[in-house]
Short mmCIF file of the C-alpha atoms (twelve columns), coordinates in Angstrom:
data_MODEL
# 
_entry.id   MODEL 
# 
loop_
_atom_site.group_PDB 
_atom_site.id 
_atom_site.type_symbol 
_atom_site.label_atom_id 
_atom_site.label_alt_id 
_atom_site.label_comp_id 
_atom_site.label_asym_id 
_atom_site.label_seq_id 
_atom_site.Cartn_x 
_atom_site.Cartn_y 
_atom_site.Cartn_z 
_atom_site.pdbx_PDB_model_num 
ATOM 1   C CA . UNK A 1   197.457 136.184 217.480 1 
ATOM 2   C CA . UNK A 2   199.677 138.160 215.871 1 
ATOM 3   C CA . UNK A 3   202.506 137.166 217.798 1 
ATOM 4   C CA . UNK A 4   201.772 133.400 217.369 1 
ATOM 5   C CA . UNK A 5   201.775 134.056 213.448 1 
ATOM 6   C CA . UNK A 6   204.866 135.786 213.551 1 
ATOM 7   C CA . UNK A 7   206.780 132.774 215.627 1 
ATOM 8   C CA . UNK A 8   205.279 130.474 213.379 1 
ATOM 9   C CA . UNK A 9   206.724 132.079 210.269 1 
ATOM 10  C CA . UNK A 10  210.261 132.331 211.929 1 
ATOM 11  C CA . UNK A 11  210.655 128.438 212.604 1 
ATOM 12  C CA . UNK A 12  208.839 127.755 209.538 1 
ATOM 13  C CA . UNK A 13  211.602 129.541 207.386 1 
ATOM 14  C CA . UNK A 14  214.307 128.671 209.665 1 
ATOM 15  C CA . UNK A 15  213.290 125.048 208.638 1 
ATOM 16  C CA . UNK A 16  212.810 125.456 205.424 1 
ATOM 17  C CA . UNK A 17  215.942 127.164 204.788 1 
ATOM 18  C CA . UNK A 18  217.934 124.907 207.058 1 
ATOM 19  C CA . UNK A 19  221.040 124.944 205.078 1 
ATOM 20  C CA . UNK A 20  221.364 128.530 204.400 1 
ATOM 21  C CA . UNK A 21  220.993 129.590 207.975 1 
ATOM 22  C CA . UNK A 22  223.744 127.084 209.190 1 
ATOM 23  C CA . UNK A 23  226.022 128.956 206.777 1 
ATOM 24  C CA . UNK A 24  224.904 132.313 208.288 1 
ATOM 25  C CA . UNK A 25  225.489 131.088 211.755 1 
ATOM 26  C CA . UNK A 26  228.951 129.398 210.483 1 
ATOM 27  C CA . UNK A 27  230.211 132.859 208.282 1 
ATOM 28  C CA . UNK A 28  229.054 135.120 211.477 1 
ATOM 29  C CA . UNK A 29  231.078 132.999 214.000 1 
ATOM 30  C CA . UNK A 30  234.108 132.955 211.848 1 
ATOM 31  C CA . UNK A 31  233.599 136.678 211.380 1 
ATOM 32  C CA . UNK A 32  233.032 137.872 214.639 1 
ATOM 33  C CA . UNK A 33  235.780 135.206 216.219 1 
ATOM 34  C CA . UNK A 34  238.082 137.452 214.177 1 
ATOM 35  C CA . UNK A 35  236.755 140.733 215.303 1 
ATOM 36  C CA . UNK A 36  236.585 139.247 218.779 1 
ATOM 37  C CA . UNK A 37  240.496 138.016 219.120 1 
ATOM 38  C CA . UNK A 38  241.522 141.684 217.261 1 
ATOM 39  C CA . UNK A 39  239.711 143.450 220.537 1 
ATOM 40  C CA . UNK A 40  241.529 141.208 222.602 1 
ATOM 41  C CA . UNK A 41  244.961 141.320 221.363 1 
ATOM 42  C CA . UNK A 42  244.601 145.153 221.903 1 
ATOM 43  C CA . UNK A 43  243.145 144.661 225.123 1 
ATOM 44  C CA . UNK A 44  246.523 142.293 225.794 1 
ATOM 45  C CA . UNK A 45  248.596 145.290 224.627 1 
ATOM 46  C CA . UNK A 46  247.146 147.880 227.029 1 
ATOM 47  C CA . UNK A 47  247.653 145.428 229.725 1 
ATOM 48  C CA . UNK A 48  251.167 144.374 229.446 1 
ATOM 49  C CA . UNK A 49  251.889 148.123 228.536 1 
ATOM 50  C CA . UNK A 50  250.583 149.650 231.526 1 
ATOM 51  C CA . UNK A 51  252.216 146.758 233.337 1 
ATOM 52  C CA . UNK A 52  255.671 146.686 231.977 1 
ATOM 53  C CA . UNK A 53  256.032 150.427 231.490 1 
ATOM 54  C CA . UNK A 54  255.563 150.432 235.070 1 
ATOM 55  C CA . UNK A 55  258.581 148.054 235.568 1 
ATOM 56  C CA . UNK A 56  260.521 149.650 232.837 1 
ATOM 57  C CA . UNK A 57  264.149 150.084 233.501 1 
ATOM 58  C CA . UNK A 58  267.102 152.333 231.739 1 
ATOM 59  C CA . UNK A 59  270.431 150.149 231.878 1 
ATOM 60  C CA . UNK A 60  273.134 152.191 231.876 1 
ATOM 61  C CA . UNK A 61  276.014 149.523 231.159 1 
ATOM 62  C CA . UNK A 62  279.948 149.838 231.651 1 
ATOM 63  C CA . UNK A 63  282.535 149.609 229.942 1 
ATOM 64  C CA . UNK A 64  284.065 146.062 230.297 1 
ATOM 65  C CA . UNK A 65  286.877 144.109 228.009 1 
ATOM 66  C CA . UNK A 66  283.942 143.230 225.371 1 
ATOM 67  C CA . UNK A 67  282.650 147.211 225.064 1 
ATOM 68  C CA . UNK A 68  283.466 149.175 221.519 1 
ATOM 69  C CA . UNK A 69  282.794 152.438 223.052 1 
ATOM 70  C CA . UNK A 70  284.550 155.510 222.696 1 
ATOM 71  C CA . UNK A 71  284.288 155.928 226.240 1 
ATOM 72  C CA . UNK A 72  286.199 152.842 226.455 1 
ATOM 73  C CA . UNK A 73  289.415 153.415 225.148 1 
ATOM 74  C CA . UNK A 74  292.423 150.634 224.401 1 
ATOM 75  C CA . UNK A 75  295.132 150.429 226.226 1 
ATOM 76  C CA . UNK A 76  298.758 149.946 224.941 1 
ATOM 77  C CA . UNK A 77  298.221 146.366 225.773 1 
ATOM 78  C CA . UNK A 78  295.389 146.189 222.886 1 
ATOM 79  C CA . UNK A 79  292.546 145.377 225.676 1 
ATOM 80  C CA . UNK A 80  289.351 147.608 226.311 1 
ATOM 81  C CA . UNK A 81  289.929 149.566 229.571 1 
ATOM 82  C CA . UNK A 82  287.499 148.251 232.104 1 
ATOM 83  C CA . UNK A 83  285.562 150.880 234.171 1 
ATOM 84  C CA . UNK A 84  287.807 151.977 237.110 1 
ATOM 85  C CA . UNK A 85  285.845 152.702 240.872 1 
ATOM 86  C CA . UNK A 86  286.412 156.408 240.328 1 
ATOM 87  C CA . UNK A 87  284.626 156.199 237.428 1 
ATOM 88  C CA . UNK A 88  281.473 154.340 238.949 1 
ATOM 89  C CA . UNK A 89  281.374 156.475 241.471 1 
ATOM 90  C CA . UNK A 90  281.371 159.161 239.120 1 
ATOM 91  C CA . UNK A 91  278.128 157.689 237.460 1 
ATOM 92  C CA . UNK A 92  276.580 156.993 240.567 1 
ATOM 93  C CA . UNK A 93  276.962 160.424 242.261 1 
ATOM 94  C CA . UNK A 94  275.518 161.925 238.946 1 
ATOM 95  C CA . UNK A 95  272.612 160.001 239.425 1 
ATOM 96  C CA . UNK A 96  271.798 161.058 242.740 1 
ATOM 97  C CA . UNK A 97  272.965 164.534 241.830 1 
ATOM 98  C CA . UNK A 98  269.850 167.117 242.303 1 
ATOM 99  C CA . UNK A 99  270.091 167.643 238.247 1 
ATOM 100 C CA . UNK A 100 268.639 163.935 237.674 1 
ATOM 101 C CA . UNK A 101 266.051 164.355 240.959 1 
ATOM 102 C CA . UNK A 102 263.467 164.771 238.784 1 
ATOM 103 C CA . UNK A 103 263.868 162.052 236.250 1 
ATOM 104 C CA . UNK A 104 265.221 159.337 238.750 1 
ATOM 105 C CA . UNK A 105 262.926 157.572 240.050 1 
ATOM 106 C CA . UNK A 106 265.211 155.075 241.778 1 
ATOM 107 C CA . UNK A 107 268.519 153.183 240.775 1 
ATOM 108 C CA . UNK A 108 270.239 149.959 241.823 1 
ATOM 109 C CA . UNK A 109 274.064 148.389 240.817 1 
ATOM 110 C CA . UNK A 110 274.284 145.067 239.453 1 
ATOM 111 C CA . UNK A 111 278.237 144.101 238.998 1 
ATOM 112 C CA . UNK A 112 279.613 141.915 236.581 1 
ATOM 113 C CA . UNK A 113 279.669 138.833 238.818 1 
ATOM 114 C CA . UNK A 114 275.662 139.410 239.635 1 
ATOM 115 C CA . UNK A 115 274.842 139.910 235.890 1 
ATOM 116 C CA . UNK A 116 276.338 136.723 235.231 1 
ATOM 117 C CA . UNK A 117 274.364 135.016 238.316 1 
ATOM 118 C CA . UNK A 118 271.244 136.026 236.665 1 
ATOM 119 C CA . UNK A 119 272.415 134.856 232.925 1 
ATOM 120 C CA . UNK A 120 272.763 132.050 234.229 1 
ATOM 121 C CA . UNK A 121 269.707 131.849 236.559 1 
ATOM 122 C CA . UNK A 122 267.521 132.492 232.928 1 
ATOM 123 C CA . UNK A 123 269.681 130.800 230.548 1 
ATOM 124 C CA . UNK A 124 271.408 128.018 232.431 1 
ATOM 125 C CA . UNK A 125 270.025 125.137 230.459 1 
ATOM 126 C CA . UNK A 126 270.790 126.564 227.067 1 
ATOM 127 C CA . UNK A 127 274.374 125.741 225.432 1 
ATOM 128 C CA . UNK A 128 275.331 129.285 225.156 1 
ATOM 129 C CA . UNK A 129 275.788 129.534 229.105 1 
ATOM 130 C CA . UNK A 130 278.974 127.546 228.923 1 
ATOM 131 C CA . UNK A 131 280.535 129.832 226.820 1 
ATOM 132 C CA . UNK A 132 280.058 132.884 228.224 1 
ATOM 133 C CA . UNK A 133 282.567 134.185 231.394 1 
ATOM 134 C CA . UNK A 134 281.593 136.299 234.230 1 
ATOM 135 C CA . UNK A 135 284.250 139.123 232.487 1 
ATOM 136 C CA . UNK A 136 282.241 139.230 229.484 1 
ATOM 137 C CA . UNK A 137 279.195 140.715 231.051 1 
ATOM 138 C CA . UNK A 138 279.497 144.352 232.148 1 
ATOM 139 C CA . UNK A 139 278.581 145.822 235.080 1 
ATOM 140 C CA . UNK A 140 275.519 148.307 234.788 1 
ATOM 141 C CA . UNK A 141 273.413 151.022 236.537 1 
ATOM 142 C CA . UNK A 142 269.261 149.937 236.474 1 
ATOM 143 C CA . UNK A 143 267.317 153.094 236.440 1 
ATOM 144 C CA . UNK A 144 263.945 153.499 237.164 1 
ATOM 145 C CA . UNK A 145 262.534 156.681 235.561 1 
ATOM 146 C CA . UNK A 146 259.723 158.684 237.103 1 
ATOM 147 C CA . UNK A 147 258.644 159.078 233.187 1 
ATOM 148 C CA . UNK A 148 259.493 156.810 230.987 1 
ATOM 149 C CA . UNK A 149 259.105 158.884 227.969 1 
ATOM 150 C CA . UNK A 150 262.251 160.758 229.823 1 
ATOM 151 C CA . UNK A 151 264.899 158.395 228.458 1 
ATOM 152 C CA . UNK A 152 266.929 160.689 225.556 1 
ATOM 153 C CA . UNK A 153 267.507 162.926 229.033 1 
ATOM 154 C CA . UNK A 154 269.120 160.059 230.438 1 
ATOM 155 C CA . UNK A 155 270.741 159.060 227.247 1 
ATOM 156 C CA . UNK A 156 272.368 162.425 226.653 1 
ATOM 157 C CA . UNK A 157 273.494 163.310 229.850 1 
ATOM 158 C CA . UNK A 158 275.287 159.212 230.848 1 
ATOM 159 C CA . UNK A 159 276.418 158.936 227.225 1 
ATOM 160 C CA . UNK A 160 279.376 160.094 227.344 1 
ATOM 161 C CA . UNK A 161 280.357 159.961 230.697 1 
ATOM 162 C CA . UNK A 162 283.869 158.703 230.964 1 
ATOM 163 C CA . UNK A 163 283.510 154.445 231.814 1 
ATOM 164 C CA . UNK A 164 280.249 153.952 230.061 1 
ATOM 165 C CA . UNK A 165 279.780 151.881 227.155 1 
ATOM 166 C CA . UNK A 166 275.959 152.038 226.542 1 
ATOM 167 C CA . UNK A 167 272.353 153.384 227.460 1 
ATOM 168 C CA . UNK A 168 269.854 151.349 226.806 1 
ATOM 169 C CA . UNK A 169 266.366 151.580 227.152 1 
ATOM 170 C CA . UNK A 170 264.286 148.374 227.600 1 
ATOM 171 C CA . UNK A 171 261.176 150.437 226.462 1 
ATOM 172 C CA . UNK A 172 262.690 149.736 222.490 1 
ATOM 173 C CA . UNK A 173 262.381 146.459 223.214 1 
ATOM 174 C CA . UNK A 174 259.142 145.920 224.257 1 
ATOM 175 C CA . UNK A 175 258.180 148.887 221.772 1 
ATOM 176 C CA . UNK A 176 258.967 145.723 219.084 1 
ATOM 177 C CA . UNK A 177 257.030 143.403 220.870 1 
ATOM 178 C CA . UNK A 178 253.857 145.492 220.924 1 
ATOM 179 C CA . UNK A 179 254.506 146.083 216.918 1 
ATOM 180 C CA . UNK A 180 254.205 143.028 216.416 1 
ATOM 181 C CA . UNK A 181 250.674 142.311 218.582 1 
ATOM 182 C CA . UNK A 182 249.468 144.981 216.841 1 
ATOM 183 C CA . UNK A 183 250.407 143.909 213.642 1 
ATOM 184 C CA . UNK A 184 248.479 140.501 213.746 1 
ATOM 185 C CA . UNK A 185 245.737 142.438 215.188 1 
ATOM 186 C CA . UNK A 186 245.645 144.434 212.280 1 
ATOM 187 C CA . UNK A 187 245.586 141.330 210.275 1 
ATOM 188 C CA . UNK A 188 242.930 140.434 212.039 1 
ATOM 189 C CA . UNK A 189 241.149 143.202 211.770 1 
ATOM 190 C CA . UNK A 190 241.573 142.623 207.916 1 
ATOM 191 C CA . UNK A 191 240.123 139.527 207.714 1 
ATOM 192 C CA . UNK A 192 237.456 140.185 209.753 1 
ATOM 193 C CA . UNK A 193 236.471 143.149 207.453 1 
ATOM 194 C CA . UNK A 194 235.960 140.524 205.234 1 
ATOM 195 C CA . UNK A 195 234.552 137.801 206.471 1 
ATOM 196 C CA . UNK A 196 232.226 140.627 207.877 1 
ATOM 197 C CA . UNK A 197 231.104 141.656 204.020 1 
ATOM 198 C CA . UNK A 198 231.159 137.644 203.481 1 
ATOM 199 C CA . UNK A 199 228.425 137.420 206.108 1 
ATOM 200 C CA . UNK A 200 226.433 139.992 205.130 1 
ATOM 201 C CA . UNK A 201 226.224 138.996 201.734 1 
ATOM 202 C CA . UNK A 202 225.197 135.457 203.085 1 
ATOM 203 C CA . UNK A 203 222.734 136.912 205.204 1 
ATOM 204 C CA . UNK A 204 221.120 139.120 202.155 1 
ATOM 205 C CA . UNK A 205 220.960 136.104 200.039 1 
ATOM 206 C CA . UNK A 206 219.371 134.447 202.576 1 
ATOM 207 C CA . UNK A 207 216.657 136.508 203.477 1 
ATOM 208 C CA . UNK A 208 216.294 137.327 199.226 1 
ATOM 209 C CA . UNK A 209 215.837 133.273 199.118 1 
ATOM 210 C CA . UNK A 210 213.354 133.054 202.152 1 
ATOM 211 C CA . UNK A 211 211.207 135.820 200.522 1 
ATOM 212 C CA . UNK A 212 210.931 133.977 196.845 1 
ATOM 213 C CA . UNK A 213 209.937 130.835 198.021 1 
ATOM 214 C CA . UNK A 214 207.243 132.104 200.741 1 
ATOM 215 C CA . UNK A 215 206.276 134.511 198.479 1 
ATOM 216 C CA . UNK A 216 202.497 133.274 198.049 1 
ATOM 217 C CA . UNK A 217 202.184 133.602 201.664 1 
ATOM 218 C CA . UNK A 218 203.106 137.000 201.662 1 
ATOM 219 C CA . UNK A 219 201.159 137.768 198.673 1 
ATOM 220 C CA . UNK A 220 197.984 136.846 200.626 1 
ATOM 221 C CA . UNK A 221 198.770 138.482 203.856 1 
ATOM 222 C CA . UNK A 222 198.967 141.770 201.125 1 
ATOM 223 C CA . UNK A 223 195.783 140.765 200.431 1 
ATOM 224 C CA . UNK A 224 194.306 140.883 203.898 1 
ATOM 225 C CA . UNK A 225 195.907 143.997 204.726 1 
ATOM 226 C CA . UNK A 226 198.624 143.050 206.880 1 
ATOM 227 C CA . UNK A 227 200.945 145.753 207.460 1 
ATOM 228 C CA . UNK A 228 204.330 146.118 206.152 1 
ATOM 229 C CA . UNK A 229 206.116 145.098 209.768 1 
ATOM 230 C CA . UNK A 230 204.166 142.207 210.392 1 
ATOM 231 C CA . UNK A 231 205.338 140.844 206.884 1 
ATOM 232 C CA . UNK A 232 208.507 141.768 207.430 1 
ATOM 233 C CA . UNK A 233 209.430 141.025 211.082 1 
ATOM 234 C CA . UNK A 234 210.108 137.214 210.614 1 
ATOM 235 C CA . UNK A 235 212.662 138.006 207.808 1 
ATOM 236 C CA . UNK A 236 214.314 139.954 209.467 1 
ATOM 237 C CA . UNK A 237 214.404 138.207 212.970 1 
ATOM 238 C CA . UNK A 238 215.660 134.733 210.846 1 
ATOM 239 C CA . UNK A 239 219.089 136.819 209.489 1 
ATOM 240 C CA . UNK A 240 219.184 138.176 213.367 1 
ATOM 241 C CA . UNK A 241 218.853 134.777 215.192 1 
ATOM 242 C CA . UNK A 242 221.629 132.823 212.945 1 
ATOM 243 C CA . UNK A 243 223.629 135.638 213.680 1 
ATOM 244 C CA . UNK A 244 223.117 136.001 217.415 1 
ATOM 245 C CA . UNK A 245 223.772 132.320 217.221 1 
ATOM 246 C CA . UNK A 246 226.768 132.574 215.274 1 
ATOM 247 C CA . UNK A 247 227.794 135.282 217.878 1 
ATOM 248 C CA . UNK A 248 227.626 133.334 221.291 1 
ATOM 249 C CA . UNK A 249 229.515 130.251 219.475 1 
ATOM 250 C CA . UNK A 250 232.487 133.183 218.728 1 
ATOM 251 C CA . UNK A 251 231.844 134.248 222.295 1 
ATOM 252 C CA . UNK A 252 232.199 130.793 223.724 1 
ATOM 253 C CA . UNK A 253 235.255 129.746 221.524 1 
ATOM 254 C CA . UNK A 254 237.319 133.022 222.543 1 
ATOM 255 C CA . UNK A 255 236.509 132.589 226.132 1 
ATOM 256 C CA . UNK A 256 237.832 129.060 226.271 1 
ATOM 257 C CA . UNK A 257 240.492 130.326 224.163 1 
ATOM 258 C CA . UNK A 258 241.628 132.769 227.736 1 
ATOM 259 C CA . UNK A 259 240.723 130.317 230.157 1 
ATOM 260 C CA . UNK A 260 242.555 126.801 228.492 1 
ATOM 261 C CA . UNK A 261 245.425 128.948 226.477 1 
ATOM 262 C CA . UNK A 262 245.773 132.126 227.846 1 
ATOM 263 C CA . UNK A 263 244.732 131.760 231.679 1 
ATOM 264 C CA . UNK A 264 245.702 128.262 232.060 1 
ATOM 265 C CA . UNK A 265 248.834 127.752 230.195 1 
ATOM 266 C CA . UNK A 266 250.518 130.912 229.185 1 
ATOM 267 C CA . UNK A 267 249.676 132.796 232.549 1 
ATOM 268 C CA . UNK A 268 251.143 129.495 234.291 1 
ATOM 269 C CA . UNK A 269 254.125 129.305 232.154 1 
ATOM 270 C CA . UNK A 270 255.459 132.944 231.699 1 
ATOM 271 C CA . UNK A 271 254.593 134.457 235.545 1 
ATOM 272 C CA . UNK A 272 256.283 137.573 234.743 1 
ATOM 273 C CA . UNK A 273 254.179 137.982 231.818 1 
ATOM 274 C CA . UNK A 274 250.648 140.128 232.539 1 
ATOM 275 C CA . UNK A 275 247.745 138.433 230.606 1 
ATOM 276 C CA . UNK A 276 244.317 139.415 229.908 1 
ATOM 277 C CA . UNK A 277 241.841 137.296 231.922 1 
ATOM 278 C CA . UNK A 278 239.019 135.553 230.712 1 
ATOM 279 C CA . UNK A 279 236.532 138.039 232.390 1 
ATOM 280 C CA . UNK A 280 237.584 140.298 229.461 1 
ATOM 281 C CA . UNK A 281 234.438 138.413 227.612 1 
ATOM 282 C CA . UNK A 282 232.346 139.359 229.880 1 
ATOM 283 C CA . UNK A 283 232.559 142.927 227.818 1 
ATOM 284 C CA . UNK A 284 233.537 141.303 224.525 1 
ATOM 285 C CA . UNK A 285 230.280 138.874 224.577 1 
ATOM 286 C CA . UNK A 286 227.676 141.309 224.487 1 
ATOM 287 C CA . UNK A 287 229.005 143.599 222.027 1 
ATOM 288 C CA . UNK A 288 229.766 140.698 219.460 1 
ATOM 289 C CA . UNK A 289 226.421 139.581 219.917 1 
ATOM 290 C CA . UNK A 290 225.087 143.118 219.427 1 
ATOM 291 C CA . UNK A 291 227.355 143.623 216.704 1 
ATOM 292 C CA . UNK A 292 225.803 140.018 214.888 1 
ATOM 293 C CA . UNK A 293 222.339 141.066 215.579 1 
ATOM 294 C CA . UNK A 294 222.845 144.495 214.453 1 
ATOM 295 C CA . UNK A 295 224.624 142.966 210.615 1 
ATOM 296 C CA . UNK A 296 221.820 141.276 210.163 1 
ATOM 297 C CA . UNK A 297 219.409 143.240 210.602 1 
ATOM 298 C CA . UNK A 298 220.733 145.780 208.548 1 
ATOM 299 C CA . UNK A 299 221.498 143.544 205.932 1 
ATOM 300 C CA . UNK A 300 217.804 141.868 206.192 1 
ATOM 301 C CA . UNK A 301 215.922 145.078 205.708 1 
ATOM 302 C CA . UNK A 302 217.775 146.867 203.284 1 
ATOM 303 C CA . UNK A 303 217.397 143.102 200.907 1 
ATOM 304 C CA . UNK A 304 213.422 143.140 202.244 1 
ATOM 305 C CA . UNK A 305 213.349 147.021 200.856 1 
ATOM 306 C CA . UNK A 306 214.415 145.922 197.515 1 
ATOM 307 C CA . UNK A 307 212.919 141.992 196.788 1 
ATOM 308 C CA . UNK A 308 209.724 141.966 199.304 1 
ATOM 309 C CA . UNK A 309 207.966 145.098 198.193 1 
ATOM 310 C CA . UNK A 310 205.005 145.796 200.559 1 
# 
C-alpha cells in the first residue's frame, strides 16, 4: 500500500510539473554531456600517450646545405659543409658505442634521398612539394630510446658532434598536442562546473515548487502520522528520475559521438592515429548516471530539509 501511494505521488508530480522536469532532464544532459566528453578527452590523452610514447623517436639530423649549425661550418665557397661519411660514421659508431647501450633502444639511417621519398609520400598533393629538392632535406639518425624521458642524454652527448645540425625530440611535439586536449578538457571541465550548479539549482527549485503546490496533501498525510520518508521519498525520487533521464540521453549522445565521429570517421581517416573506442561508455555510462542520480538527490533533500518541514 505504501508502495502504491508512493508511485502514485511520483507520476502525479511528474505530471503536474511537466515543464519543470523537462528542464531538469534538459540542464542535467547538457551538464553531464560536458562532464562526460572532459573524461573522455583525458581518456583520449592516456591512449595516444601510451601509444605514441611507445613509437617515439629522437632524430638526430645532419648537417646539409640548408643547416645554421655551428657544427656546420661555411666553406670559402659561402655554402654549408654537408656531412662527410667519416663523419656519419662517427655518429653511428657512437651510437652503438657501449656508453649509449643503455639509452639506445634501437636506431635506423634515413638519407637525404629517402627523407625526401617520404615528404613526398605525405605531402605529395600539397603545392609546397614542388618546391622543395631532395638536397634540402638532411639526412638523419632515428633513435628509439629505451626511456623516453632520456632525451637531454642524447641531446648533450650528439650535440655537438662534428656533422650534426640538430637533435630533436618528437616527444615536444606531441607534448603540444596533448596541451592542447587538455586544455579544452579543462574548458570543459569549466563549463560543466557550471552547468552542474545550473542543474542543481533547477532541480532545488523544482522540488521547492512540487512541495508548495501539493502541500495540502502533505499536510494531511502529517495528520495521519505518516512518517517523514514516506512524505519525502517521491520528492526526492522526481529530482532523481529527470536526472537519471537526463543522464542516459548524455550517455547515448557521447556514445554515438565515438562510434559515428570518433570510431567511424576519424579512426578511418587518420590510421596512425590511436582513438578511444566507443566501449569507453561502457565505464562512462554508469558513473554519469550515478553522478545525475546522486545531484539530485542531494539537491532534493537538502531543499525538502528547508521548505517541507516534517
Amino acid at each position: 500500500m505504501r508502495l502504491s501511494f508512493v508511485l502514485g505521488e511520483i507520476f502525479s508530480g511528474l505530471r503536474r510539473n511537466l515543464s519543470m522536469i523537462l528542464s531538469v532532464i534538459l540542464v542535467t544532459f547538457v551538464s553531464l554531456s560536458f562532464v562526460g566528453a572532459s573524461a573522455l578527452m583525458q581518456a583520449q590523452v592516456g591512449k595516444m600517450k601510451g601509444y605514441w610514447y611507445d613509437k617515439v623517436q629522437v632524430a638526430i639530423y645532419l648537417c646539409n646545405s640548408t643547416s645554421t649549425s655551428k657544427n656546420c661550418p661555411v666553406g670559402s665557397d659561402g655554402q654549408v659543409a654537408t656531412v662527410t661519411d667519416a663523419q656519419r660514421q662517427a655518429v653511428e659508431d657512437v651510437l652503438k658505442s657501449a656508453e649509449m647501450k643503455p639509452y639506445v633502444a634501437q636506431y635506423t639511417y634515413e638519407s637525404s634521398q629517402e627523407a625526401y621519398q617520404h615528404f613526398q609520400e605525405q605531402f605529395g598533393d600539397s603545392a609546397v612539394a614542388g618546391s622543395v629538392k631532395p638536397d634540402q632535406l638532411p639526412a638523419s639518425f632515428r633513435v628509439k630510446l629505451v626511456d623516453p624521458e632520456k632525451y637531454q642524454v642524447i641531446n648533450e652527448r650528439f650535440g655537438s658532434l662534428p656533422g650534426v645540425d640538430q637533435v630533436a625530440d618528437q616527444r615536444q611535439y606531441l607534448d603540444k598536442v596533448f596541451s592542447l586536449i587538455n586544455t579544452a578538457s579543462l574548458v570543459a571541465i569549466i563549463i560543466a562546473a557550471v552547468m552542474i550548479v545550473c542543474a542543481v539549482l533547477l532541480v532545488a527549485t523544482t522540488i521547492r515548487l512540487s512541495a508548495f503546490t501539493r502541500r495540502r496533501e502533505t499536510g494531511i498525510m502529517r495528520l495521519v502520522g505518516a512518517s517523514k520518508t514516506v512524505i519525502q521519498l517521491p520528492f526526492v525520487l522526481e529530482g532523481m528520475i529527470a536526472a537519471a533521464i537526463g543522464a542516459l540521453l548524455a550517455s547515448g549522445v557521447l556514445w554515438g559521438v565515438l562510434q559515428f565521429v570518433v570510431h567511424d570517421r576519424l579512426a578511418q581517416e587518420n590510421p596512425g592515429v590511436a582513438f578511444i573506442a566507443p566501449s569507453e561508455m561502457l565505464w562512462a555510462a554508469p558513473a554519469l548516471v550515478l553522478l545525475g542520480i546522486l545531484l539530485a538527490g542531494v539537491s532534493s533533500l537538502l531543499t525538502l530539509r528547508r521548505y517541507l518541514k516534517v
